[in-house]
C-alpha positions as CSV (number, residue, x, y, z in Angstrom):
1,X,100.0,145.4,24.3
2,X,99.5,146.7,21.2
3,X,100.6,150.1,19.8
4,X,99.3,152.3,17.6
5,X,100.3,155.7,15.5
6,X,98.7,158.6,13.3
7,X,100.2,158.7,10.1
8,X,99.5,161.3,7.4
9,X,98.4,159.5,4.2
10,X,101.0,158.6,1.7
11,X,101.3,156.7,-1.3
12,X,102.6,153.9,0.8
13,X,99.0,153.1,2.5
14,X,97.1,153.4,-0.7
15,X,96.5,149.9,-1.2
16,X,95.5,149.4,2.1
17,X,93.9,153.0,2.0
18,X,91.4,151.8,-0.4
19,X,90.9,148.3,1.5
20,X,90.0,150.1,4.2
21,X,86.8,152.1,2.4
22,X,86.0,148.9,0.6
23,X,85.7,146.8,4.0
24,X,83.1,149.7,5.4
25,X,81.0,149.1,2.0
26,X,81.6,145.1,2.6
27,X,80.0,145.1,5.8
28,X,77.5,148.0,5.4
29,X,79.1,150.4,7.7
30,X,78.4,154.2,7.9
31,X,82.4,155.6,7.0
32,X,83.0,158.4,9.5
33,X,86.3,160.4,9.5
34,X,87.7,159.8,6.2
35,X,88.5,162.8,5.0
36,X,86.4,162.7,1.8
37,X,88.3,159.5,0.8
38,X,85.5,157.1,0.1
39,X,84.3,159.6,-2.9
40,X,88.6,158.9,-4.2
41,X,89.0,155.4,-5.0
42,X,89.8,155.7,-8.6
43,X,91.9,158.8,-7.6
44,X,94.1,158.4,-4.4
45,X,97.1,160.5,-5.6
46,X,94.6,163.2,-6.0
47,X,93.0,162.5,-2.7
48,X,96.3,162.8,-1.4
49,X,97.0,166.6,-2.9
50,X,93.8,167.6,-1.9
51,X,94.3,166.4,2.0
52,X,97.5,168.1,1.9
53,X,96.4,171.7,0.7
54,X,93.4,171.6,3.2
55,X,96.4,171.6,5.5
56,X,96.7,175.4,5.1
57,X,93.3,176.4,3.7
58,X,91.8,179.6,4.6
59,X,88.5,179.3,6.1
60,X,85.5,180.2,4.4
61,X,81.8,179.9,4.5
62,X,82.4,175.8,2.3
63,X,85.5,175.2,3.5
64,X,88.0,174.9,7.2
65,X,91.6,173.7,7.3
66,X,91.5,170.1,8.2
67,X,94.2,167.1,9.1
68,X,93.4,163.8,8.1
69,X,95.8,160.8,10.1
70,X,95.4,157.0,9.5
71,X,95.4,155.1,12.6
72,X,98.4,152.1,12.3
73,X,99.1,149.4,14.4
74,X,102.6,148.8,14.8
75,X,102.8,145.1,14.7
76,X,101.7,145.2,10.9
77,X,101.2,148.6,9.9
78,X,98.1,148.2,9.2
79,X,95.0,150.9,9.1
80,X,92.7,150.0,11.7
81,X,91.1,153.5,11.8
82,X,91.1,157.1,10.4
83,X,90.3,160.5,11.9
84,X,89.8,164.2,10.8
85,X,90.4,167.2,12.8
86,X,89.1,170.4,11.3
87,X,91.6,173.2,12.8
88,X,88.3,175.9,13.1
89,X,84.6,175.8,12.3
90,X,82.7,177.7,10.3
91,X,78.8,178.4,10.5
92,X,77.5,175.1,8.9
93,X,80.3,172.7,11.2
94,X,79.2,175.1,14.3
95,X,75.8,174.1,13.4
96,X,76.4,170.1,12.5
97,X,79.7,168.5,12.4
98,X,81.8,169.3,14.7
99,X,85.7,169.4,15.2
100,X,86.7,165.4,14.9
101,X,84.9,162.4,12.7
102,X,86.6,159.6,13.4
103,X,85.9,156.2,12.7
104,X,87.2,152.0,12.7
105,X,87.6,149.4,10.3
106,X,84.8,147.1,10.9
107,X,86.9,144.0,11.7
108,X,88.9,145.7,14.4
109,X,86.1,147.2,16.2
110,X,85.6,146.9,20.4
111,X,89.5,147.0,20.5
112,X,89.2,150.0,23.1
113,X,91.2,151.5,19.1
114,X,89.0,154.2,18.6
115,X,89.8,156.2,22.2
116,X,93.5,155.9,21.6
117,X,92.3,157.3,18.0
118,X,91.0,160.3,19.8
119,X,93.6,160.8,22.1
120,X,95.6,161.4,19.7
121,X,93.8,163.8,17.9
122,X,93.1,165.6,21.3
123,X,97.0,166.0,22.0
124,X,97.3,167.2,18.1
125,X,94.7,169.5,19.0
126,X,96.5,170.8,22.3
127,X,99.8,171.3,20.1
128,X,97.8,173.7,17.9
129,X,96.7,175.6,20.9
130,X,93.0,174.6,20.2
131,X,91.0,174.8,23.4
132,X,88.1,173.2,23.2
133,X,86.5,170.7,20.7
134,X,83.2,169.9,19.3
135,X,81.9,166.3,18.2
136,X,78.4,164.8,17.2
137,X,77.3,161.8,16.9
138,X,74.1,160.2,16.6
139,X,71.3,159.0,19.5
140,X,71.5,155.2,18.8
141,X,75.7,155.4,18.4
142,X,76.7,154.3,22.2
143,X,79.9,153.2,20.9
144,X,80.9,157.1,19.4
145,X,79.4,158.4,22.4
146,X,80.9,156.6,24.6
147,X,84.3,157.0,23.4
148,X,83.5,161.1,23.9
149,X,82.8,160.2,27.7
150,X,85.8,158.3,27.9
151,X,88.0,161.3,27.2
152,X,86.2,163.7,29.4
153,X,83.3,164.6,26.5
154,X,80.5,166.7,28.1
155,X,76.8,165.9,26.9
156,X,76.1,169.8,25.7
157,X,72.7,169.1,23.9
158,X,70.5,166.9,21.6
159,X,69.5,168.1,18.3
160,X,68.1,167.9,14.9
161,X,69.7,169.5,11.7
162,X,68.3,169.7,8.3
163,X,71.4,168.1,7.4
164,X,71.0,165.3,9.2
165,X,68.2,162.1,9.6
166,X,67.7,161.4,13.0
167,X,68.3,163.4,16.6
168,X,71.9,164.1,17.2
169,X,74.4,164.5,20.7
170,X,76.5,167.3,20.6
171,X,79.5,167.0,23.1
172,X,82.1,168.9,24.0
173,X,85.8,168.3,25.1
174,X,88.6,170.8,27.2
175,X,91.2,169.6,25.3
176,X,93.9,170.7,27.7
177,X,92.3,169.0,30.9
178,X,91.5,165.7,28.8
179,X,95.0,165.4,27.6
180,X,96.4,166.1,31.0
181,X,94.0,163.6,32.7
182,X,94.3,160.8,30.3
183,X,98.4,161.3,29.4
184,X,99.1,158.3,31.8
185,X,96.6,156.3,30.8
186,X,97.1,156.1,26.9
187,X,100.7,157.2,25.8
188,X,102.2,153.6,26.8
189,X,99.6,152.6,23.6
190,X,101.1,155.0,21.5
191,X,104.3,154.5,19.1
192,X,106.8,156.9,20.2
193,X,104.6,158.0,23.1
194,X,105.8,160.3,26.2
195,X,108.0,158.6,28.6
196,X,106.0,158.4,31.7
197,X,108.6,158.7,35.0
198,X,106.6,157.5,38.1
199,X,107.0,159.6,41.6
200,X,109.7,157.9,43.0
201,X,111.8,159.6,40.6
202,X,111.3,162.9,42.2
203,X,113.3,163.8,45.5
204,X,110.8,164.0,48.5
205,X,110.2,163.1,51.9
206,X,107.9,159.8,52.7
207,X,105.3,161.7,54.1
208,X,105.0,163.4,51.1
209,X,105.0,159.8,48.8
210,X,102.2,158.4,50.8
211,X,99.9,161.3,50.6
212,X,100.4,160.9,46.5
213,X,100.0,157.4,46.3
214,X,96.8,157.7,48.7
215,X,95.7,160.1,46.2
216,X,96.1,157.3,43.1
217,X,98.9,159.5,41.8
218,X,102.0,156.7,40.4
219,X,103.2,158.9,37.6
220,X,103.9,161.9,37.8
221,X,101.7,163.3,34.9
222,X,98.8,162.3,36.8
223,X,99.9,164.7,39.4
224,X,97.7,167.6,37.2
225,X,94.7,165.9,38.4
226,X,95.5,167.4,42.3
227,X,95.6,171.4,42.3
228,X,98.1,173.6,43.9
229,X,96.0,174.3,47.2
230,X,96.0,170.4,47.7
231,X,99.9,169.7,47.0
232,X,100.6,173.0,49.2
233,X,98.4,171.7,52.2
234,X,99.8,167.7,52.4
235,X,103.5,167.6,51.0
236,X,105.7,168.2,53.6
237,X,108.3,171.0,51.9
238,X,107.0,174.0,49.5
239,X,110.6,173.5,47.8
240,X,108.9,170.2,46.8
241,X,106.0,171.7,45.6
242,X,108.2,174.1,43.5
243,X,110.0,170.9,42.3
244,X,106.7,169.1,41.0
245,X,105.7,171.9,39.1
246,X,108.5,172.8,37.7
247,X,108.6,169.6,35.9
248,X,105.0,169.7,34.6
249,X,105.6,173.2,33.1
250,X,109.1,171.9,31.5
251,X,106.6,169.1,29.8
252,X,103.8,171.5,28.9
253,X,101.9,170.7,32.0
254,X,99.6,172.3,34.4
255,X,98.1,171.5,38.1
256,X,94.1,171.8,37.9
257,X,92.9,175.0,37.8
258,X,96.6,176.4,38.7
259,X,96.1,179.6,36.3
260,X,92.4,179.8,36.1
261,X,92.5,182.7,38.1
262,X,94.7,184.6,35.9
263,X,94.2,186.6,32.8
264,X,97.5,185.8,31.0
265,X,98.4,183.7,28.1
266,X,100.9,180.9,28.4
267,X,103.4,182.9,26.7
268,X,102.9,185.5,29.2
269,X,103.0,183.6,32.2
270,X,106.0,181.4,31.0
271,X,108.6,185.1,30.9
272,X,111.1,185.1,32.9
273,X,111.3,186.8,35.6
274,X,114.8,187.7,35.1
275,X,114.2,188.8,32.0
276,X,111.4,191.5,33.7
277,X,113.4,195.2,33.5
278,X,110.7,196.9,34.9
279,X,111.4,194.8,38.8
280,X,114.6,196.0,39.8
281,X,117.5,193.2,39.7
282,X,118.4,192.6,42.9
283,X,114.8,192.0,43.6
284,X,114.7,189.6,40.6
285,X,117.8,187.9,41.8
286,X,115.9,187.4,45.4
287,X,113.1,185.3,43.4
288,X,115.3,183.5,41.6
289,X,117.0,182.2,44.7
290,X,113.6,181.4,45.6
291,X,113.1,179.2,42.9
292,X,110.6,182.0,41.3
293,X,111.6,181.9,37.7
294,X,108.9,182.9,35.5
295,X,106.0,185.3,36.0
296,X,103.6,182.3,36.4
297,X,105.3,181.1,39.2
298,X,105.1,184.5,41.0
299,X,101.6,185.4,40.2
300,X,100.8,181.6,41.9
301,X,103.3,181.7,44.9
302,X,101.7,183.1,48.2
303,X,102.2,186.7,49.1
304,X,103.2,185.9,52.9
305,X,105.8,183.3,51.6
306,X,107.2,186.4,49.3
307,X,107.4,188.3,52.3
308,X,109.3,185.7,54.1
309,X,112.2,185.6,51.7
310,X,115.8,186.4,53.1
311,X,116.4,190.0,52.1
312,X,112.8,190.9,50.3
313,X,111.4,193.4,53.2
314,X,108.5,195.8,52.6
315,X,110.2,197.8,50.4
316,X,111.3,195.6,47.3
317,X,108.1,193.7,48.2
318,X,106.2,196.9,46.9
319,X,107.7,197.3,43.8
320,X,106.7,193.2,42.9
321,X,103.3,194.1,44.0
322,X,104.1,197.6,42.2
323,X,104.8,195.4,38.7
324,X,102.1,192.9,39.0
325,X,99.0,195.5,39.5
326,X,100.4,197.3,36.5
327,X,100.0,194.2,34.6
328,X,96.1,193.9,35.9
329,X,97.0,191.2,38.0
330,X,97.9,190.3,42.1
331,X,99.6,188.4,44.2
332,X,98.1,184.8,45.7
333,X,96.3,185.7,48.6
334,X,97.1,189.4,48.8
335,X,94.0,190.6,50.0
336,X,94.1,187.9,53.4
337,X,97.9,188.9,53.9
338,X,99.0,190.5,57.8
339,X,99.4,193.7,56.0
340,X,95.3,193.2,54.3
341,X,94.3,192.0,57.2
342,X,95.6,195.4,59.6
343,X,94.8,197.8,56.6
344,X,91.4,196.5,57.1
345,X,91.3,196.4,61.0
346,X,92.5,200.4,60.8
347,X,89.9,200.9,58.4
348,X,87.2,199.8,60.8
349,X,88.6,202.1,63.5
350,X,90.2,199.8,65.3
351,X,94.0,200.2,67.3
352,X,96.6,198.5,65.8
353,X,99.9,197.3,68.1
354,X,102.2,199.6,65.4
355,X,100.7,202.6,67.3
356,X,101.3,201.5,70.4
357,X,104.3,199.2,70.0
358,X,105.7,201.7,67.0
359,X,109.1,199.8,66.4
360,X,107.6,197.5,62.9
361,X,110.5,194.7,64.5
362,X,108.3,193.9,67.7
363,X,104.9,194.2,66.0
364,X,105.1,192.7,62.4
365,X,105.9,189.3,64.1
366,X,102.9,189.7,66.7
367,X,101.1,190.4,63.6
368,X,102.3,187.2,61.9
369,X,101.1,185.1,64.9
370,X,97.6,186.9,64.6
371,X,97.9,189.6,67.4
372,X,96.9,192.8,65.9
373,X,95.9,195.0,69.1
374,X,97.0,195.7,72.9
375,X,93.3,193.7,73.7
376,X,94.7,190.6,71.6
377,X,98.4,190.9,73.2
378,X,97.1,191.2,76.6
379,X,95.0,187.8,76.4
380,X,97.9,185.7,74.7
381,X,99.6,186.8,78.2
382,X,103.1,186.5,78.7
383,X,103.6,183.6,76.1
384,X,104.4,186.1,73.6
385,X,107.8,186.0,74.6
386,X,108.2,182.7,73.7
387,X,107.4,183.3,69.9
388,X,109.9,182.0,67.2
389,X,111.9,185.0,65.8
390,X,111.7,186.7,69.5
391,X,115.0,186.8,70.5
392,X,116.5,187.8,73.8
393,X,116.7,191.6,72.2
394,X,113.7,191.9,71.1
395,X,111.8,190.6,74.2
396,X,113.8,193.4,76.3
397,X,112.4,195.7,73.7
398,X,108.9,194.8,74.0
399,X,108.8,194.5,78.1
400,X,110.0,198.0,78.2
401,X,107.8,199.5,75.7
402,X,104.8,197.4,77.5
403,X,106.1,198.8,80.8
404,X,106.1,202.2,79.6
405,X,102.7,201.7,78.7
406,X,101.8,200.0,81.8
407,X,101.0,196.5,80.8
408,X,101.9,193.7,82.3
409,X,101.9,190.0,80.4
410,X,100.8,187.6,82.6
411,X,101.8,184.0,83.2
412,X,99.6,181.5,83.3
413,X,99.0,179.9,86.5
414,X,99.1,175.9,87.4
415,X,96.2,175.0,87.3
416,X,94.5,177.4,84.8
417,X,92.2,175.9,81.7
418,X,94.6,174.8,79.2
419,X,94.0,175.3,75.7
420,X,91.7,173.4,74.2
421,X,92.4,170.4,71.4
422,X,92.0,172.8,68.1
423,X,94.3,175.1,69.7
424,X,97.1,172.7,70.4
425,X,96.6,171.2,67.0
426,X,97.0,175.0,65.3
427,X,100.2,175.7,68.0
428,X,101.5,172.3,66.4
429,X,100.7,172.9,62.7
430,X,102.2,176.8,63.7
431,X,105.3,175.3,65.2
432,X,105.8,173.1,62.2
433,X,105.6,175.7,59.7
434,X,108.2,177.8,61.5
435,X,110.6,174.7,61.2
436,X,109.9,174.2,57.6
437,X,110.4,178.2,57.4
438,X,113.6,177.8,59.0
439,X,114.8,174.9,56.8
440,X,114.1,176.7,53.8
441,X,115.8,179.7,55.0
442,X,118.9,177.7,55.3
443,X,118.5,176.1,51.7
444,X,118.2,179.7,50.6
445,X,121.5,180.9,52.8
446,X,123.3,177.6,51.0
447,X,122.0,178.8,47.4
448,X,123.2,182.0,47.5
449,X,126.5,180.4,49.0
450,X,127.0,178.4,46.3
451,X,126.4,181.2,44.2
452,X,129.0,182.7,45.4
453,X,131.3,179.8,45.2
454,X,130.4,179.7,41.8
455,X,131.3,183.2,41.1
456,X,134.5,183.3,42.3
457,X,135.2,180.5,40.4
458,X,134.5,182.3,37.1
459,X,136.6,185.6,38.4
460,X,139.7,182.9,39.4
461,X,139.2,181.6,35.5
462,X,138.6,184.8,33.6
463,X,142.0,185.9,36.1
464,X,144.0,183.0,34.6
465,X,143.0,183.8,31.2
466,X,144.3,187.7,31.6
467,X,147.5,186.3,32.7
468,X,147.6,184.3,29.8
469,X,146.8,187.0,27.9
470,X,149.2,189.3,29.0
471,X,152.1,186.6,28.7
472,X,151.5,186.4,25.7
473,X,151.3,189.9,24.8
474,X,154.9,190.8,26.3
475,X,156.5,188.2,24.6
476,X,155.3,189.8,21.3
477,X,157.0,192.6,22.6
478,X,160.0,191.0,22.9
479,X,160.5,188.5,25.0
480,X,159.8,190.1,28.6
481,X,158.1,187.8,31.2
482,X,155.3,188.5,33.4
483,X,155.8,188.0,37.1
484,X,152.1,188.4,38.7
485,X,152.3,190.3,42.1
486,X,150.6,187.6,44.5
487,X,148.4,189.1,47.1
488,X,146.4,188.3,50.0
489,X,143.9,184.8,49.2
C-alpha cells in the first residue's frame, strides 16, 4: 500500500517542483492548487519566500493567509499532487474559490491520491480549529466532485461567477465530523499517520464487543460515528462508556453530536473539574471518584446517575446544579429527573407520597421506581416491599406509616392476571440496572479505598523522611540520637 505525506515546499523539490507544472502544460491539464507556482518557474526561490510569508498574512480585501503542501509518495519521494488551504476567506473567495484547490499530476491520476490529498488538508484544517470548509469545482469535473462526496462534501448550490466560464458546484465540508469519520479509513495511507488501536484493546464485557462489531465499529476511532445515547443504551457497564470516551477526548475526539447541545468551547468543556473553586471540594472529589473529570463530562453525564453517587445527596447535588445554571448551562436530562418529574406533578395539583409518607428515605425510592402518589402505591400492591434498597427497616417504616394512614398493600392472589410481556421485560431491564448500580457502587467503595491506601502510603513516607530529618538535625547538634516513640499501628 502506498503512503503518502504533505510536505511544505523546499529547495529540495524544486526540480521536481517545476516537473510537476511542466507535466500539467504537457498534457493540457487545468493546474489547480498550486499556490501560484505555475506563474514561478524562472523563480522558485522566490516562489518559496512568497508561500512562506502568506503563512502569516493578514487578510485583506486581495489577499488571505494560505498553506501550500506538496503531496509525496514515500516510496520515491516524488510529487504526485499539490494542495492550498487558505486559513479565512475574504469577499471575492466567499464569492468563488473557496477554502482548498487541490489538484494531481496527470500521470498519477485515478490513484484514489487526491482524497488522501484532502484528508490531509481537512485534519490540517481541524488542527487550526477551522470548522467548516468551502470548495468549488466545476459542473463537468466528477472526479473534484467526487472526491468532495468522498469526504462528507455537501452539494450547497450551483453557480455562475463573473470570474468564472462555465456553472460552478459549491460544496461544503464539517471538517471535524469528516476527520472523525474518515480517521480509520485513511491514516494507514499516511506517512507517520495516527496509530489506529482496534476494540479489543479496550477492557469490556462480550456483550459489549458484539454490539460494536454489529455496529461495523473495529477501531476504536470509528467509535465517533455511534453517539452517546447509543453506547449508553447497548454496552453493558456506564464505567465502560466512561472508558471509551475518555480515550477519544485524550486523542482530540468526540462521539456524534456528544456536545451539540452545549454552548461551550472545547477549552471550556475540557476544565477540570477539580480545578472548579466555585463547586465545593469534597463535592468535586465525589465526581472525581466517579470518573467525572472535566466539565464536559459533567454537563453530558445523566442527572439521576449524579444523584446516585455514594455520598452526593440532595444537598451537594444543588450546589452542581447551583454551578452549572450559573454558567448558562444544565444537567443531561434534568428536566425528566424524579425530582422534575414530582415538581411538575405538584404543580398540576396533584398529591405527592412526601406528604403522605413525609420521611424523603421511604418515598424518594418509591419515587425512583415511578410511584409518585398513595393512588400509584396502592395499585403496585404489596410488591413494594420487595423493592431493591428496601431493607427490613425501611419496610417496618413504611407498613406503619401506611397503617396509620389506613392502607393496606395487597398481595396478589394465585391466580390473578399476571403482568403482561412489556412489563416483565421493563421489571428485567429495572432489575438489571439495579445490579449494574450495585456493581458500580462497589467499584466506587474500592476507589475511594485505594485512595486511601494510597494516602497512607504518602503520610508513612513523608513520616520516614521527618525522622530522617530530624536525625540528622541532632547529630549537628552534637551527636544525640533520636529514638522515635512507636505507637499503636
Amino acid at each position: 500500500m502506498e503512503r503518502l505525506k504533505h510536505v511544505r515546499p523546499s529547495i529540495e523539490y524544486k526540480e521536481d517542483a517545476i516537473r510537476y507544472i511542466k507535466e500539467h502544460y504537457e498534457c493540457g491539464s487545468q493546474i489547480h492548487g498550486v499556490g501560484g507556482l505555475d506563474k514561478c518557474l524562472n523563480d522558485y526561490e522566490g516562489w518559496l519566500k512568497r508561500v512562506e510569508e502568506e503563512r502569516n498574512m493578514e487578510p485583506s480585501e486581495t489577499w488571505v493567509p494560505a498553506e501550500t503542501y506538496f503531496l509525496v509518495r514515500e516510496s520515491d519521494n516524488k510529487i504526485v499532487g499539490m494542495i492550498s488551504i487558505r486559513l479565512t476567506l475574504n469577499k471575492a473567495l466567499e464569492e468563488f474559490g473557496g477554502h482548498i484547490g487541490y489538484g494531481i499530476r496527470p500521470s498519477e491520476r485515478k490513484k484514489g491520491y487526491n482524497k488522501i490529498n484532502l484528508y490531509l488538508a481537512l485534519r490540517r484544517c481541524n488542527e487550526l480549529g477551522i470548522e467548516k470548509v468551502y470548495l468549488d469545482c466545476d459542473i463537468d469535473n466528477p472526479g473534484s466532485y467526487k472526491t468532495m462526496e468522498a469526504l462528507g462534501g455537501v452539494r450547497e448550490k450551483k453557480y455562475t461567477s463573473s470570474r468564472h466560464e462555465g456553472e460552478i458546484y459549491r460544496y461544503g465540508i464539517n471538517v471535524r465530523e469528516s476527520v472523525n469519520k474518515y480517521r480509520s479509513l485513511y491514516e494507514p495511507k499516511v506517512v507517520e499517520g495516527m496509530e489506529l488501536e482496534k476494540i479489543e484493546s479496550l477492557d469490556l464485557t462480550q456483550v459489549s464487543y458484539n454490539y460494536l462489531r454489529n455496529m461495523g465499529v473495529v477501531y476504536l476511532e470509528d467509535i465517533v460515528n455511534l453517539s452517546l445515547e447509543e453506547l449508553e443504551e447497548n454496552l453493558y457497564y456506564s464505567s465502560e462508556v466512561r472508558r471509551i470516551r475518555r480515550y477519544l477526548h485524550d486523542k482530540g475526539l468526540l462521539l456524534k453530536g456528544e456536545y451539540d447541545d452545549i454552548n461551550l468551547s472545547e477549552e471550556q468543556r475540557n476544565v477540570r473539574i477539580q480545578s472548579i473553586e466555585e463547586i465545593d471540594k469534597s463535592v468535586r472529589k465525589l465526581l472525581g471518584r466517579a470518573g467525572i473529570e472535566t466539565l464536559g463530562d459533567l454537563l453530558t453525564t445523566d442527572y439521576d446517575y449524579l444523584r446516585r453517587i455514594r455520598s452526593m445527596g440532595e444537598y451537594k447535588l444543588e450546589l452542581v446544579k447551583q454551578y452549572v445554571h450559573s454558567i448558562g448551562c444544565k444537567l443531561r436530562n434534568e428536566e425528566i429527573s424524579v425530582q422534575s418529574v414530582a415538581k411538575n406533578l405538584k404543580e398540576q395539583g396533584i398529591r405527592l407520597l412526601e406528604e403522605d409518607l413525609l420521611d424523603p428515605k421511604l418515598y424518594m425510592i418509591l419515587y425512583k421506581n415511578g410511584i409518585y402518589t398513595l393512588d400509584d402505591l396502592i395499585k403496585y400492591g404489596a410488591k413494594v416491599l420487595e423493592l431493591p434498597n428496601y431493607g427490613p427497616l425501611r419496610r417496618k417504616q413504611l407498613l406503619e406509616r401506611l397503617n396509620e394512614l389506613g392502607v393496606t398493600l395487597v398481595v396478589e392472589k394465585e391466580g390473578e392476571a399476571r403482568e403482561s410481556t412489556q412489563e416483565l421485560i421493563n421489571t428485567v431491564r429495572q432489575e438489571n440496572s439495579e445490579i449494574r448500580l450495585r456493581i458500580e457502587s462497589k467499584q466506587a467503595m474500592l476507589l475511594e479505598y485505594e485512595d486511601l491506601l494510597r494516602e497512607r502510603a504518602e503520610l508513612r513516607m513523608r513520616e520516614a523522611e521527618l525522622d530522617q530529618l530530624i536525625e540528622s538535625k541532632l547529630k549537628e547538634l552534637g551527636g544525640m540520637s533520636y529514638v522515635k516513640k512507636q505507637g499503636n499501628s
